[in-house]
C-alpha positions as CSV (number, residue, x, y, z in Angstrom):
1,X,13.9,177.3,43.8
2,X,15.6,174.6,46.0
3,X,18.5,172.7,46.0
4,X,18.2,169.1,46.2
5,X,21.5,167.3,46.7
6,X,22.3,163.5,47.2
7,X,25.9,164.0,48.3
8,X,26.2,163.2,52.0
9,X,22.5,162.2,52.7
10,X,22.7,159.0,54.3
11,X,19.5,156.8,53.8
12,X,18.9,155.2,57.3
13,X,17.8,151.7,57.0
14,X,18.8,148.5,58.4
15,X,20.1,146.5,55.1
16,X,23.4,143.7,54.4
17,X,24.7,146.6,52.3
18,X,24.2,149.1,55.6
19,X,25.6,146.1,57.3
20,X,28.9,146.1,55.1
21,X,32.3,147.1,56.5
22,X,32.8,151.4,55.0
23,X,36.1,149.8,53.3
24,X,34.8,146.9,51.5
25,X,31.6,149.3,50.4
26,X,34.7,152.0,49.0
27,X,36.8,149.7,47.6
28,X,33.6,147.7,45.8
29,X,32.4,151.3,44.4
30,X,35.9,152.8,42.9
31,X,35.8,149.4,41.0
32,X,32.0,149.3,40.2
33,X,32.7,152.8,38.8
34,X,35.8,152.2,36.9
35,X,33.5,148.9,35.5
36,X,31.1,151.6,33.8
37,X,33.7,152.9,31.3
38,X,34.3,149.7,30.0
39,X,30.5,149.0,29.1
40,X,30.7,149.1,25.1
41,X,27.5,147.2,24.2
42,X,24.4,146.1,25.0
43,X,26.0,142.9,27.2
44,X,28.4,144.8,29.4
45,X,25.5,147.7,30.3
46,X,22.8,144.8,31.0
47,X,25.6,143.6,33.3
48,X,26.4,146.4,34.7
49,X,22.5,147.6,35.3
50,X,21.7,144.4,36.7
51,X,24.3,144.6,39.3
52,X,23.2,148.3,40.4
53,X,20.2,147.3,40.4
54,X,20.9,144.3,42.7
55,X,22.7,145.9,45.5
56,X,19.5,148.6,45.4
57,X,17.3,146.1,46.0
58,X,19.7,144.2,49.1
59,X,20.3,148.3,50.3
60,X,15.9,148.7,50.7
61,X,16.1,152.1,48.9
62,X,13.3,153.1,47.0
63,X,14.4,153.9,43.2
64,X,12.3,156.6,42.7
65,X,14.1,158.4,46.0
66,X,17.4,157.7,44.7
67,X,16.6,158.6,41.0
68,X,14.8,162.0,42.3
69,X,18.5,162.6,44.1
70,X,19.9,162.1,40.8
71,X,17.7,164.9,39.4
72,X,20.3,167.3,39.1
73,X,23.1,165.7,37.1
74,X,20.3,165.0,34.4
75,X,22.3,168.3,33.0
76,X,25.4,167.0,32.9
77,X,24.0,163.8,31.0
78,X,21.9,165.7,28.4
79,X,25.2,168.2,27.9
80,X,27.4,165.1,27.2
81,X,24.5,163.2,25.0
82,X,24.4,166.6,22.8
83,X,28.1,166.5,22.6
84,X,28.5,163.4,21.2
85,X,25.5,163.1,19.0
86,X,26.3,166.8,17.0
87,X,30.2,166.4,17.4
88,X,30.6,162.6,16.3
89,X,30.5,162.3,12.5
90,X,30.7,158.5,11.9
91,X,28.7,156.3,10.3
92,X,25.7,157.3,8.1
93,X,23.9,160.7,7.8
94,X,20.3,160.7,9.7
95,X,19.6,164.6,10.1
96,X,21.5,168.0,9.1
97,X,20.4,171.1,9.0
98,X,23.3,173.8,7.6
99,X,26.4,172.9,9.7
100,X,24.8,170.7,12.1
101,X,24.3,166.9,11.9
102,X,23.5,164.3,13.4
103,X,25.1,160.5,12.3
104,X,24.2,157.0,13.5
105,X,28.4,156.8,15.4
106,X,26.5,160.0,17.4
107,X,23.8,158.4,18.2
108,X,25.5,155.3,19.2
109,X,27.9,157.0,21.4
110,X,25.9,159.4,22.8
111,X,23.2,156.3,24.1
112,X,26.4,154.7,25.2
113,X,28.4,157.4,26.8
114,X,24.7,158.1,29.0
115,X,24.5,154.9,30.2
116,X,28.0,154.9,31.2
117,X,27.9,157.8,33.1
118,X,24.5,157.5,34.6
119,X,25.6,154.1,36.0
120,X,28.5,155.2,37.3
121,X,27.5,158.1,38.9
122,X,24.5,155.7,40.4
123,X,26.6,153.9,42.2
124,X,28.8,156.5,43.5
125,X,25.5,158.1,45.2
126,X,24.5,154.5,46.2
127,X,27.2,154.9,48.2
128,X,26.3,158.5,50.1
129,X,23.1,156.3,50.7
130,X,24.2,153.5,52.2
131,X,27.7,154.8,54.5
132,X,27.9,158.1,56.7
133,X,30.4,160.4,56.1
134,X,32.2,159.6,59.5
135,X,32.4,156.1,58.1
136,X,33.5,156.9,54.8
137,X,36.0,159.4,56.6
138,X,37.5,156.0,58.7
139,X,37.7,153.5,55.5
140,X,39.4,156.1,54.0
141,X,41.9,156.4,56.6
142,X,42.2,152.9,57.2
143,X,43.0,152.3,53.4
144,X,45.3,155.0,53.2
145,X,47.4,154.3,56.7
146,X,50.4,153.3,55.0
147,X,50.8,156.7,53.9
148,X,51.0,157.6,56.8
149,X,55.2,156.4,56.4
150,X,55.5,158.7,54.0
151,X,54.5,161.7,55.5
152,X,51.2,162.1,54.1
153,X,48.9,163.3,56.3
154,X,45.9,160.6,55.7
155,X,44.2,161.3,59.1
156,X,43.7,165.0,58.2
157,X,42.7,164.3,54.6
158,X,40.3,162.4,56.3
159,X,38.7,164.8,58.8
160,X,38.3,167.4,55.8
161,X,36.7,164.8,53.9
162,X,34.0,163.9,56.3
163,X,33.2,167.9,56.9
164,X,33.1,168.6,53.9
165,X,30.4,165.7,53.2
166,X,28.5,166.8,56.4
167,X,28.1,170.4,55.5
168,X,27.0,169.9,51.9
169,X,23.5,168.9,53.0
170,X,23.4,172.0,56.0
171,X,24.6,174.2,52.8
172,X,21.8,173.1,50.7
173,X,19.4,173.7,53.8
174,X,20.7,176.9,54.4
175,X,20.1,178.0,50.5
176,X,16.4,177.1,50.7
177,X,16.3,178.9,53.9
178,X,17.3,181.9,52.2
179,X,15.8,181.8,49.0
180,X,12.3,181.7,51.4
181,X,13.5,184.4,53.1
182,X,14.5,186.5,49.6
183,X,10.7,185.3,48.3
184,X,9.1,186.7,51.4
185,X,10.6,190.2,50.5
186,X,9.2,189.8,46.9
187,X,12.2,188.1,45.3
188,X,11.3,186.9,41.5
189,X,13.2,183.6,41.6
190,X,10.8,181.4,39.5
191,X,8.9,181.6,36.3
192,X,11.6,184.4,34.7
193,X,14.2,184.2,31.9
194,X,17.7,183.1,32.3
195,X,19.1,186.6,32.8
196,X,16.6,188.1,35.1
197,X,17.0,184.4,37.6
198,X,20.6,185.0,37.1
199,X,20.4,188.5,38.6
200,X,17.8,187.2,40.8
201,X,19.9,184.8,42.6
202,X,23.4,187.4,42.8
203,X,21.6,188.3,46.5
204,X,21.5,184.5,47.0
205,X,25.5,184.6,47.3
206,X,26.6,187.1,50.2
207,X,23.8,185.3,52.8
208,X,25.3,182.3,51.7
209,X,29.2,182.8,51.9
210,X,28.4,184.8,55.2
211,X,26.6,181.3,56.2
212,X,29.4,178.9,55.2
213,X,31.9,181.1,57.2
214,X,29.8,181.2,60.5
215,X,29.7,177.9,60.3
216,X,33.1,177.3,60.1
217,X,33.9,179.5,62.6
218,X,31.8,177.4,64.5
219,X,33.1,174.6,63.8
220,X,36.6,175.6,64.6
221,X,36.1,177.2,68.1
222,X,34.5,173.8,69.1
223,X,37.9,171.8,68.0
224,X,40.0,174.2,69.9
225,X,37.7,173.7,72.8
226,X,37.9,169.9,72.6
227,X,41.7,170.7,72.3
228,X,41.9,169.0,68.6
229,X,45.0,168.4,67.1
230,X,44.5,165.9,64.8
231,X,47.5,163.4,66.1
232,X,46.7,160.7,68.1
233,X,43.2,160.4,67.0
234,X,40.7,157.5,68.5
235,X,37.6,156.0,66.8
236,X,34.1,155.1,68.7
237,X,33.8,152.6,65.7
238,X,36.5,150.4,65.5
239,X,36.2,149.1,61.7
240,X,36.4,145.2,62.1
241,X,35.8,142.8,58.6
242,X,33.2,139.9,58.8
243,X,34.5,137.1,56.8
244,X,31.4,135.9,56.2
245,X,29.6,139.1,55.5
246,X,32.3,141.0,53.8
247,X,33.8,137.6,51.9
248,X,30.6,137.5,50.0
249,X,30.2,141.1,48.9
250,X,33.7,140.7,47.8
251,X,33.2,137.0,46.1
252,X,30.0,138.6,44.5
253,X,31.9,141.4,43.3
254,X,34.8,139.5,41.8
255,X,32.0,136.9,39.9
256,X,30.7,140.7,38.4
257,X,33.9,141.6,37.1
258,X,35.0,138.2,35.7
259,X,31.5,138.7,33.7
260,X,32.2,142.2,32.4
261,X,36.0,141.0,31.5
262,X,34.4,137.8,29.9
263,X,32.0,139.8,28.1
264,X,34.7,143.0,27.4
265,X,37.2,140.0,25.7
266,X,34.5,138.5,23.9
């Protein structure tokens, strides 16, 4: 058993989407995402694939890598698909068996409601690959500033944001470092029923939560050593925008979603 995550593992390569400023790459992903729910044919999801599968290529990171990061929300998908395909009764009869059915508006939306949300959450881990948290953490702030006048506290939103991001992957270290530790003591965590792993991995919790609040404890003495109060803050990176760089990923992503509106209208 081990826990592969994609959330806040940064793929470090020199690319024009590494290259990009953090806010135009935010910005360009919240819209690439909200794109995937308005794919409703074959058109809009060719579009819409082609255009993932673009910015992979300009990013240099290996599909299989970033499909194999993607493992684990291959149950959420196959939960939604069987959702729609049993629970949508349109169109004609293809299957039944007693109360269960299957018709061809299931099948339709299940294939469609999969593609949707496998794009979509694609390019939100495209994202984790190609930014660092600390950068996410500053576009974030930057986009959010004027909040600031309202009393919103954007900056600490922000720091909480970016720990959060970083600890996910120490998290998912510290689980296979303790489900070794549990095997070396003659823990049965693989090749058993549902029931038996579920009992098998209650120990897993206490090292765990013990774990996640040493580290925060950690964490916290070395802020209040550094005398942290989260006013005034300073950046090492100070977030500037190339108008040549960063015009064309934004002219390129405005031609994309002219062609999916084109195609949406059509």
């Amino acid at each position: 058993m081990a826990l592969r995550v994609s959330i806040g593992q940064y793929y470090a390569v020199d690319s024009p989407v590494h290259r990009l400023d953090p806010r135009v790459k935010l910005v360009g992903t919240i819209l690439y995402m909200v794109s995937c729910l308005f794919v409703v044919d074959i058109a809009t999801g060719t579009l819409a694939a082609a255009a993932l599968a673009a910015v992979v290529a300009l990013a240099r990171i290996p599909l299989g890598q970033l499909l194999a990061k993607a493992r684990p929300l291959a149950a959420f998908l196959v939960v939604t698909s069987l959702i729609n395909l049993f629970c949508i009764g349109t169109g004609e009869v293809v299957w039944s068996w007693g109360v269960l059915r299957i018709c061809t508006g299931g099948i339709e939306a299940a294939v469609l409601n999969t593609a949707r949300f496998f794009l979509l959450l694609m390019g939100g881990s495209l994202l984790m690959f190609t930014t660092t948290p600390i950068a996410l953490a500053d576009a974030a702030t930057s986009l959010f500033a004027p909040l600031e006048r309202r009393g919103v506290r954007v900056g600490e939103a922000a720091v909480v944001f970016s720990i959060a991001l970083c600890f996910v992957p120490a998290l998912a270290q510290e689980v296979d470092t303790i489900v070794a530790a549990q095997k070396a003591r003659g823990a049965q965590l693989e090749g058993t029923g549902p029931v038996a792993y579920a009992r098998a991995c209650v120990p897993l919790a206490v090292p765990l939560f013990a774990s996640a609040l040493r580290h925060a404890e950690n964490l916290g003495r070395a802020m209040d050593a550094r005398c942290y109060t989260g006013t005034g803050r300073t950046h090492y990176h100070v977030l500037r925008f190339d108008a040549r760089r960063d015009g064309i990923a934004l002219a390129a992503l405005a031609l994309y979603l002219g062609a999916l509106a084109a195609l949406w209208l059509a």
